[in-house]
N, C-alpha and C positions, 0 to 999 in steps of 0.2 A: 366836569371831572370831580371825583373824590379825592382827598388827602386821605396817608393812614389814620390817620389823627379821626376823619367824620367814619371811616371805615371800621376801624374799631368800637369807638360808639355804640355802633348799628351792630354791629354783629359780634364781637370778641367781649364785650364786658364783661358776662356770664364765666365764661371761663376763669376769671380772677377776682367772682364775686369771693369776699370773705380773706382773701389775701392782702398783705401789706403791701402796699406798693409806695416803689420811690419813682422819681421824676426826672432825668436828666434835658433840660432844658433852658432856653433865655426866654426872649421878645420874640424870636421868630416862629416859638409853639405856638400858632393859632390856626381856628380854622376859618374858615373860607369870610367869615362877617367879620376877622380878627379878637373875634375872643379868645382870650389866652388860652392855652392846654391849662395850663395850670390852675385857674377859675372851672373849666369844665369838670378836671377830676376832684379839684377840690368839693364841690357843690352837688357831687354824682352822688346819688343814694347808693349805688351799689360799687364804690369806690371809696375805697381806704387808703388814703393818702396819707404818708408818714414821713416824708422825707423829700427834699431838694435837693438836685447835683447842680453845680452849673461850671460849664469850659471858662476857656480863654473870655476874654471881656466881661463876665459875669453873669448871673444869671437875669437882669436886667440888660445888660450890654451896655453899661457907664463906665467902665472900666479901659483904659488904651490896652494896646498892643503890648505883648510882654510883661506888664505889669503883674505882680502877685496877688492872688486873691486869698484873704483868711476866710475861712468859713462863721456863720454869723444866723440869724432869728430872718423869714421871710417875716417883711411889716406886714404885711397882709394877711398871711395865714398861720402867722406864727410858729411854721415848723421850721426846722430846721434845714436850714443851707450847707451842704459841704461843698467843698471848695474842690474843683478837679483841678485847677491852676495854679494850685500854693508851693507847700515844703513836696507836695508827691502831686503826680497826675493821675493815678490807679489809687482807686479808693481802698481804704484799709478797713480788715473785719470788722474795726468798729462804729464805720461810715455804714456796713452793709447792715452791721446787726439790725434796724430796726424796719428792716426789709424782708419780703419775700420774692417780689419781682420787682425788678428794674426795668422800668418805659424807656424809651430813648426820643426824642420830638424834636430835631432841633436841623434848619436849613445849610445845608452844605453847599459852598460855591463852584463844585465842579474840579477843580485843581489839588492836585496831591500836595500840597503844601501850606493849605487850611487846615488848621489841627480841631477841627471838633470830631473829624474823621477817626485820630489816633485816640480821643478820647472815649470815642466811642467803643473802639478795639481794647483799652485798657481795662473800661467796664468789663468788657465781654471778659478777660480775664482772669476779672476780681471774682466776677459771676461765676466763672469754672471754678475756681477754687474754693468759693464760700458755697456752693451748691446752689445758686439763685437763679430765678430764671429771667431771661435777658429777651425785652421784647422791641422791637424797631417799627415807629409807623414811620411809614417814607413816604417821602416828598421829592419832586421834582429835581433833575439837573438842572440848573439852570438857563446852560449854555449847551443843552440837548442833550442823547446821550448815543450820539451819532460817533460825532467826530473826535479822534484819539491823537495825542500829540506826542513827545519826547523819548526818554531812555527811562531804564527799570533801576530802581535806587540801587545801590549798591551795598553789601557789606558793610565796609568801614567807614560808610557816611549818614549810619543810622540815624532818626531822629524824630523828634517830635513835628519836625514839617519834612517828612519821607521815611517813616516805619519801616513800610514793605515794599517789594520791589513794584512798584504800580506807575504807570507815567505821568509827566506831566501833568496833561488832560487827559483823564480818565475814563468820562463817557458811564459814568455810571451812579446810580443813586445810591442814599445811603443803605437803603437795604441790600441791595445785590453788592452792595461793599463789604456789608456784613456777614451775609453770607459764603463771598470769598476768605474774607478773614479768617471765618471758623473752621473752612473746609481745608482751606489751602495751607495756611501759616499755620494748624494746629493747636488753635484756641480752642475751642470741644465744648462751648458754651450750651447750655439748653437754651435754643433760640428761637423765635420763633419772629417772621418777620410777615407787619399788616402792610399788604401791598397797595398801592391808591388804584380808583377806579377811574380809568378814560387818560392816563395820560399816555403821549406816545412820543418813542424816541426822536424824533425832528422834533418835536417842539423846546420853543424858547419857554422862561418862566415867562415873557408878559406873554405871549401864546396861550397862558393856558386861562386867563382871568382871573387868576389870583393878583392880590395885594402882595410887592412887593416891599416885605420887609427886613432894611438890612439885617445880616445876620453880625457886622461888627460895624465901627466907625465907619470905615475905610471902603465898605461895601456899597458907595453907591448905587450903581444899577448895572445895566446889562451891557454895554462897551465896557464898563470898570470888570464886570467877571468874564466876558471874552478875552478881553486884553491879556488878563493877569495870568494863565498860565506862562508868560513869555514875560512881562513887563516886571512882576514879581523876583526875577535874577537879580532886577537893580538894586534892590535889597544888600547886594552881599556885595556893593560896590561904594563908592566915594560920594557918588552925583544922589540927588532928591529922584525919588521915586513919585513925587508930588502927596505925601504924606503932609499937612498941615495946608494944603489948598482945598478945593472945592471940589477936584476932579485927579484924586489920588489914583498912580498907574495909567492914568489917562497923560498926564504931565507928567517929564521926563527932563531935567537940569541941572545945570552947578553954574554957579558963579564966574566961573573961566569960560562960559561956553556960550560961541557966537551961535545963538538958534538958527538964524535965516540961512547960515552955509549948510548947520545939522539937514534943516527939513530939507534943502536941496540936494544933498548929500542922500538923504531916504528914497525922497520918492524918488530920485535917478535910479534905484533898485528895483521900482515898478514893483514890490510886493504885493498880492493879489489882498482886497480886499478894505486896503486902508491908504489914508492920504496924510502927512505932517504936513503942520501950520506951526512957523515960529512964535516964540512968545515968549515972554516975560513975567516972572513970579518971584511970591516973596512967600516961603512957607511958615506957617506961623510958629509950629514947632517940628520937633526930631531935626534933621539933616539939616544945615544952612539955614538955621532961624532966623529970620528977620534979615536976610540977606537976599540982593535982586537975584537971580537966577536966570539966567538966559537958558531957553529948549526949546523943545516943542510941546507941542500937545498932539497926541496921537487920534485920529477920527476914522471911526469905524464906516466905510463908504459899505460893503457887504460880507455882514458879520459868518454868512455860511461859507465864504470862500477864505476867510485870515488862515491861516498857521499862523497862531499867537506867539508861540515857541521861534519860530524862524522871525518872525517882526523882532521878538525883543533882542536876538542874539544879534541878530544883522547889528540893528540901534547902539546894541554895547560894543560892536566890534568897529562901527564906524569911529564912533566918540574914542575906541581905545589907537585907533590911527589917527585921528584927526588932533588929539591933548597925549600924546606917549607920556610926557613928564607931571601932567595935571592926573590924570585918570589913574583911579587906584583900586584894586581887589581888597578891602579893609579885612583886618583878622578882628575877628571877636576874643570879647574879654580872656576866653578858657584859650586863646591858643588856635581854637582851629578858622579856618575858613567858613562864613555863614554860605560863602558863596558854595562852596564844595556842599555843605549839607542841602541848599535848595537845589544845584544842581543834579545830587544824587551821584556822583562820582568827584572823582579828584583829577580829574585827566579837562575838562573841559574849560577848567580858567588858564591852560596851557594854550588849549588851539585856538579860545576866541583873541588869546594877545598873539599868536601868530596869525590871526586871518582865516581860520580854516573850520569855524560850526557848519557850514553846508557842508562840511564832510563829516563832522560830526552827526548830523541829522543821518547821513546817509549811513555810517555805520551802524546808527540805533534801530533803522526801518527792520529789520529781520526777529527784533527783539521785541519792537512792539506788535507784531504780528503774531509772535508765539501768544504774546498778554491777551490779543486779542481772542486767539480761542482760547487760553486760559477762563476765560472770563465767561466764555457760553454758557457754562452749563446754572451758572448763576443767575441771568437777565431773566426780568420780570414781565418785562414790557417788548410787545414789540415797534 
């Protein structure tokens, strides 16, 4: 298979001979031998490279979670880096000025609540409003672009992890993301998206023989981006997400919590697809630093059959029967619920503390089937 990234190359450079181009991208721009996007266009005779974006983590991806990025000199190429993770996420006129098109290169993990997605949509835009035009090589889903999970965000739960009303797991790459964005939610960017050659919807990313390169810390492989449309809720709760272990999303604990009842408590659910094994952890930072942690660790026995979404809700809804006085829906700093913004409504930390996401699930099934053919006339690949 081709990436956009060798597809452009090969066929689109012409078009942008002589124009400024800027770079939105990290570590995971590379192609197929891992040479960076950023080495390619810098070094291209008919590429004029002027400018560095980079999301969340940085444009290197040394940066944690949430952290702020100031914009700063690549060592390397000496251009300029702006920051899409600072004081603004939507690059300002004078981020654009030394642009004429905007590239976008950068690996998305399938789930609506990875934000390189919304940084993408902000470009898009900056780009409508500065006149620029906004180009997308796309790259793989990683967790296919089959299977679709959850509810459609809501209104008043807007956010930098859930924009638009789009689900859980999404099933789609970044360019036919891009392409909804523009069409759907009224961004009106001049877009133009380089589609890869030979990938097809069932496929996993190690399916396709590419290097898997995490796209953050957090990102190890492909059980951690199955998992995390579902296991990424715990985020907006009390318990370790397994954030400062070796197998983040994959480990699931707090300090109060007997693992061997948890994983027995799981699999008496017989969830299709995965198995708990208890166990014990000490995360090195965020949540319960340096503290044993009793859970499980979640294992992916066959990754085409999880609903990732129903695993993680079942998981917090057991834990919130099992510790009623221990287990907590934590408010962030501003006041609101992180849990409400990654669930995309306000209604769902009410029914998983009375018991009742399988009815949740079953209410959203109508809504994601609308998403679904929303989504048609966009898909690239079959």
């Amino acid at each position: 298979m081709k990436l956009g990234l060798d597809v452009f190359l090969e066929q689109f450079v012409n078009r942008f001979k002589g124009k400024r181009v800027g770079l939105v991208t990290n570590m995971t721009g590379v192609n197929s031998q891992l040479v960076p996007t950023i080495d390619l266009f810098f070094q291209h005779p008919d590429i004029h490279l002027t400018a560095l974006y980079g999301p969340e983590h940085g444009i290197r991806g040394d940066v944690k979670e949430g952290e702020k990025i100031d914009s700063s000199i690549d060592l390397y190429t000496k251009l300029p880096v702006y920051s899409l993770y600072g004081n603004s996420k939507k690059p300002s006129k004078e981020m654009l000025d030394l642009v004429d098109v905007v590239v976008f290169d950068l690996q998305d993990i399938g789930a609506r609540y990875y934000t390189f997605i919304y940084t993408m949509a902000y470009v898009m835009e900056a780009c409508a409003e500065q006149n620029k035009h906004f180009v997308v090589l796309d790259r793989p889903n990683p967790i296919s672009g089959l299977s679709m999970e959850g509810n459609l965000v809501e209104e008043d739960v807007r956010s930098f992890v859930g924009l638009y009303p789009i689900p859980n797991r999404h099933a789609m790459t970044v360019g036919e993301l891009a392409q909804l964005f523009n069409h759907e939610y009224g961004i009106g960017c001049e877009l133009t998206v380089v589609p890869m050659s030979g990938w097809n919807r069932k496929d996993y990313f190690d399916e396709t023989g590419l290097f898997w390169v995490p796209p953050s810390p957090n990102t190890t492989g492909m059980d951690m981006c199955v998992l995390y449309p579902g296991t990424c809720l715990v985020e907006g709760t009390n318990l370790s997400e397994g954030r400062g272990t070796t197998r983040p999303f994959e480990i699931i604990g707090a300090p109060f919590i007997d693992g061997h009842q948890l994983a027995k408590r799981l699999n008496k659910k017989k969830l299709t697809g995965i198995l708990a094994r208890p166990t014990s952890f000490m995360p090195m930072y965020q949540k319960h630093q340096n503290q044993v942690c009793g859970g499980i660790q979640i294992h992916v026995v066959n990754r085409r059959e999880i609903h990732s979404l129903k695993v993680g809700l079942t998981l917090l809804e057991i834990i919130a029967e099992m510790y009623p006085t221990d287990f907590e829906i934590i408010k962030h700093e501003n006041g609101r619920y992180m849990f409400d913004l990654l669930a995309g409504t306000k209604k769902l930390k009410e029914m998983l503390l009375q018991g009742k996401t399988s009815d949740f699930l079953e209410e959203n099934y109508l809504k994601l089937e609308r998403f679904r053919k929303q989504r048609q006339p966009y898909l690239l690949y079959n």
